[in-house]
C-alpha positions in Angstrom: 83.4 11.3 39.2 86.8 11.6 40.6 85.4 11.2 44.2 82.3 9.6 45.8 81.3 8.8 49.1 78.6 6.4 49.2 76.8 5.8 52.5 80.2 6.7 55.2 79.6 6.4 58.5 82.2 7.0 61.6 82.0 6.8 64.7 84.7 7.6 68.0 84.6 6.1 71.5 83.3 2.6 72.9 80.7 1.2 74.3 78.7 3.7 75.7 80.5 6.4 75.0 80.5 5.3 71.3 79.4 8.4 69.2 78.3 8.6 65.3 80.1 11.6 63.4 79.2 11.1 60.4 75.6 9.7 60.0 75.3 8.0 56.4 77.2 10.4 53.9 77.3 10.4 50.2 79.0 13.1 47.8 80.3 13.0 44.6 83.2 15.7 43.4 84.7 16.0 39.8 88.1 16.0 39.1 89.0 19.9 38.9 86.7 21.0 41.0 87.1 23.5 43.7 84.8 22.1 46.7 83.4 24.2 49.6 82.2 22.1 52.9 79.9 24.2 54.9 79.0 23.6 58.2 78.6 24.5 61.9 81.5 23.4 64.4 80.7 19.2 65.0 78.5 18.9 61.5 81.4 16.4 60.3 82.9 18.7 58.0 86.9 17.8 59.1 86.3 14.5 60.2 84.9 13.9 56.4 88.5 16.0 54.6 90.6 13.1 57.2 88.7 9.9 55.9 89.3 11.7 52.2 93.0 12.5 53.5 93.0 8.6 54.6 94.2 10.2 58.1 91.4 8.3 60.0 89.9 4.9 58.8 86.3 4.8 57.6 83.7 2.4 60.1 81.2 1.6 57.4 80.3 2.6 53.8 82.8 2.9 50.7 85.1 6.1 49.6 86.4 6.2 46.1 89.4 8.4 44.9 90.7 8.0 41.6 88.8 4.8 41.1 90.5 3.3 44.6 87.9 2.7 47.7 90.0 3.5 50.6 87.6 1.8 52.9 89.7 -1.0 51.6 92.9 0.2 51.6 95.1 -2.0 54.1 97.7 0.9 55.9 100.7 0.5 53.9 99.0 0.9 50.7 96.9 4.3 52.5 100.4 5.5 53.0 101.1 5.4 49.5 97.7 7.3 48.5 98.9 10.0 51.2 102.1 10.5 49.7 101.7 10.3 46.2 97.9 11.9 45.8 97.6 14.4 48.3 98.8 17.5 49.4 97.6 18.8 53.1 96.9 22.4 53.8 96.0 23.2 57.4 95.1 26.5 59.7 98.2 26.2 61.8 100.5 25.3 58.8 102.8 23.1 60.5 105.9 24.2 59.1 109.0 22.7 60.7 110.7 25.6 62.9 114.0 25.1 62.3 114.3 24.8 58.5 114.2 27.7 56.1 111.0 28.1 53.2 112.7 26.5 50.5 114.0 23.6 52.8 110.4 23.3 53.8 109.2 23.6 50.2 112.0 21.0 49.9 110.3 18.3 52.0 107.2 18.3 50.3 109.2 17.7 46.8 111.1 14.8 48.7 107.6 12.9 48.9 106.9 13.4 45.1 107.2 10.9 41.9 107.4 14.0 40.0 107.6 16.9 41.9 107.4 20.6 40.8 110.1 22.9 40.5 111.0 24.1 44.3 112.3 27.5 42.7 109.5 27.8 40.3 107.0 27.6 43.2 109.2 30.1 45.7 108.9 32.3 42.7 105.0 31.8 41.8 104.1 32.1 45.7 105.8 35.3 46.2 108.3 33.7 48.6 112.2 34.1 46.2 112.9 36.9 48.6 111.8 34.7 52.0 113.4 31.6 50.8 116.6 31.8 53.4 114.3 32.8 56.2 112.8 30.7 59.0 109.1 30.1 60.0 109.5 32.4 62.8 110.7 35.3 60.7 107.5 35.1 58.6 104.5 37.0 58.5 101.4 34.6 58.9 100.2 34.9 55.2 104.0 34.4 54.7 103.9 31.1 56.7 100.5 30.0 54.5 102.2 30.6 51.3 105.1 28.5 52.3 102.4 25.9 53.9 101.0 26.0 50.2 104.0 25.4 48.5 104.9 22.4 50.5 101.4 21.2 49.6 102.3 21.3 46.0 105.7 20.6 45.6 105.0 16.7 45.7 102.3 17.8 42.3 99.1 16.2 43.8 96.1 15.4 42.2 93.9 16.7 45.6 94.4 19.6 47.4 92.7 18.8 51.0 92.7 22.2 52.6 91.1 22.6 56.7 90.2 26.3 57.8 93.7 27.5 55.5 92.5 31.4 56.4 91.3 30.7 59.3 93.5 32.6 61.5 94.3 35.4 58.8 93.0 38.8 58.2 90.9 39.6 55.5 93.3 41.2 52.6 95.9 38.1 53.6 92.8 35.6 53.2 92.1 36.6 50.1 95.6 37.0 49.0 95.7 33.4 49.8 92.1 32.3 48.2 93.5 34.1 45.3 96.1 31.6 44.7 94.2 28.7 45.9 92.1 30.0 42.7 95.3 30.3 40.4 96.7 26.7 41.6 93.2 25.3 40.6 92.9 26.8 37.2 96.7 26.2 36.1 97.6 23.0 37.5 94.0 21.3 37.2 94.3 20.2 41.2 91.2 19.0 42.7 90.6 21.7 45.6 88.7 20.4 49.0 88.5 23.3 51.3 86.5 23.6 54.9 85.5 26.9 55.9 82.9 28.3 58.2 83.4 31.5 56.1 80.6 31.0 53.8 81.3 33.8 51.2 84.1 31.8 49.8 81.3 29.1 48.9 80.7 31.5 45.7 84.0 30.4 44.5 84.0 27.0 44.5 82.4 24.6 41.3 80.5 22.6 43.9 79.5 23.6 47.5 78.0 20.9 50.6 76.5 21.7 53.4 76.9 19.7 56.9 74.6 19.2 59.6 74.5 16.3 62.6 76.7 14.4 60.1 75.0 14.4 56.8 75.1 16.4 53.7 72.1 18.5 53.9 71.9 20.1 50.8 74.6 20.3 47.3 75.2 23.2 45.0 76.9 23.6 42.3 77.6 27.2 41.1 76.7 28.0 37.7 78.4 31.4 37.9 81.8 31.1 39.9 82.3 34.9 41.5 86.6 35.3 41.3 88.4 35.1 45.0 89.0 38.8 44.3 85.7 40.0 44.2 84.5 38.1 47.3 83.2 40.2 50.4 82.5 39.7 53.8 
């Protein structure tokens, strides 16, 4: 397996304010894979995508990507991983304001050992015509798309995406599961996505459900439904 979590626990606070957010985890996910995490608000669902993304450190228990247990990592080599296996994908996009969609395409393909062709993605994500234009002159979908290609410029092998339709209407969410689909099945990129939407679980190759911290229940999907014939 490309990823497993075997036993993670993490907690925030001290003392008596100390709190356990994630309550003994393990999960496996193959390399490929599109993965759904289900949940309520507080089951643990992004607090378990930022110990993947190595943005938080892990309190107990061992998390292996790509054969590497970042429970183990010490911070400059956690960098690294950040920079040369992921690619981040969030509900606000955090696109910087004052550079144009190909300059922020650009900064993702800064970060990369072998990064993909800026133009190649402007074209493939609809954005050739947008690439001149700023954040701000974007439609939200727009601002995703650019959000994605930034994701992928640096070629990741893991896609770690948090709520990424979130705050989009339903044509422009699917629009943009479509091409999570596409990015999946061309470039092989391992796909992590929290939703609370759970009609894009029949998507994904393998879908987990959170609750109080744990991973209730695991399914994989024998018969993937296409991002374009989702409904809710």
């Amino acid at each position: 397996m490309y990823l497993q979590a075997n036993s993670i626990e993490k907690y925030y606070g001290d003392k008596e304010a100390r709190v356990q957010v994630l309550r003994g985890i393990s999960c496996e996910i193959a390399q490929g894979e599109i993965c759904v995490l289900l949940g309520p608000s507080g089951s643990g669902k992004s607090t378990l995508l930022n110990l993947i993304g190595g943005i938080e450190h892990i309190d107990k228990g061992e998390l292996l990507v790509g054969g590497k247990d970042l429970a183990k990592l010490p911070d400059k080599e956690l960098a690294l991983y950040r920079r040369s296996t992921l690619g981040f994908i969030f509900q606000s996009y955090h696109l910087v304001g004052n550079l144009s969609v190909k300059e922020n395409i650009e900064s993702g393909a800064y970060l990369g050992r072998h990064p993909k062709s800026v133009d190649e993605l402007l074209k493939r994500l609809g954005l050739s015509q947008h690439q001149n234009k700023y954040p701000n002159q974007l439609s939200g979908g727009q601002q995703q798309r650019c959000a994605i290609g930034r994701a992928l410029a640096k070629n990741p092998e893991l896609l770690l995406c948090d709520e990424p339709t979130g705050a989009l209407d339903y044509h422009t969410s699917k629009d943009i599961l479509r091409l999570l689909e596409e990015i999946n099945r061309d470039y092989k990129t391992t796909v992590i996505l929290v939703t609370h939407n759970a009609a894009i679980a029949a998507m994904a190759h393998r879908v987990m459900w959170l609750k109080d911290g744990r991973v209730i229940e695991v399914r994989c999907n024998a018969q993937r439904v296409t991002a374009e014939a989702l409904e809710w």
